[in-house]
N, C-alpha and C positions, 0 to 999 in steps of 0.2 A: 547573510544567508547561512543556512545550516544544513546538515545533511542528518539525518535519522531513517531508520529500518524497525519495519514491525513483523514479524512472524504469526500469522493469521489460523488457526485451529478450526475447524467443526468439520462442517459440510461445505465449505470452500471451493472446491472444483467441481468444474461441468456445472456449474450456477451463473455461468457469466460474471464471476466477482472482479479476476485481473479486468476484461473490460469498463466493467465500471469504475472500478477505482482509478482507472487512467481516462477517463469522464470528468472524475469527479476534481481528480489532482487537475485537469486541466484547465476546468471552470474557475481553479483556485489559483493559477499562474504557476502550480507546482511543475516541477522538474522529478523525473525519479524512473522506476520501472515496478513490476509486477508480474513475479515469477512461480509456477507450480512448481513445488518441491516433489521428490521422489514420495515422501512420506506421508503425502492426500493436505499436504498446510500451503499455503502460500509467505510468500518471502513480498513485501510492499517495500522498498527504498524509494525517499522521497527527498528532496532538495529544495529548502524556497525559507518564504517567512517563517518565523517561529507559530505564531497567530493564526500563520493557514494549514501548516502541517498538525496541528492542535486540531482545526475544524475536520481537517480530514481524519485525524485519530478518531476522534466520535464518531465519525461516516462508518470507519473498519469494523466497529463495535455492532454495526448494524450489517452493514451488506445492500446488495441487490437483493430483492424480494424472495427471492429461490434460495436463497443462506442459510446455514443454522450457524452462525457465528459463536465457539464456544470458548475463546480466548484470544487477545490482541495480548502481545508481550514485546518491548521494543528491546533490540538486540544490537549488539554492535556493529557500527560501520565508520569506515574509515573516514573523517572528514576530509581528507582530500580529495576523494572521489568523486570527478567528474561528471554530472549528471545532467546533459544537456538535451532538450526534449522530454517525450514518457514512452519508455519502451514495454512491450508484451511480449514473456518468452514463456 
């Protein structure tokens, strides 16, 4: 298991994206959360297989149908962080 974060750009919020992407992570057995940043981007931390945080990376690329999705950039997070469940804040 691994831990990875991606910082989400465009039209991001008030689109239902955190929803969906803790849908989509949880179809996939992922573990992680899904937070609106002060600065209109979302923060995705994810936890699980290499293979399924991969599938889920292409998902972020896309969004829920209301998205304009204008850049996924994966950023640092701590590997020892605990990420049990999918949390939305």
């Amino acid at each position: 298991m691994i831990n990875r974060a991606f910082l989400i750009t465009g039209h991001v919020q008030g689109v239902f994206f955190r929803d969906s992407a803790k849908k989509e992570a949880i179809k996939l057995g992922l573990h992680g959360s899904a937070t609106n940043l002060p600065d209109g981007t979302v923060k995705v931390c994810l936890r699980g297989e290499i293979e399924k945080i991969d599938l889920l990376e292409r998902w972020l690329h896309i969004g829920p149908e209301l998205a304009k999705v204008e850049s996924v950039i994966e950023v640092d997070i701590d590997q020892q962080l605990e990420l049990n469940d999918f949390k939305v804040s």
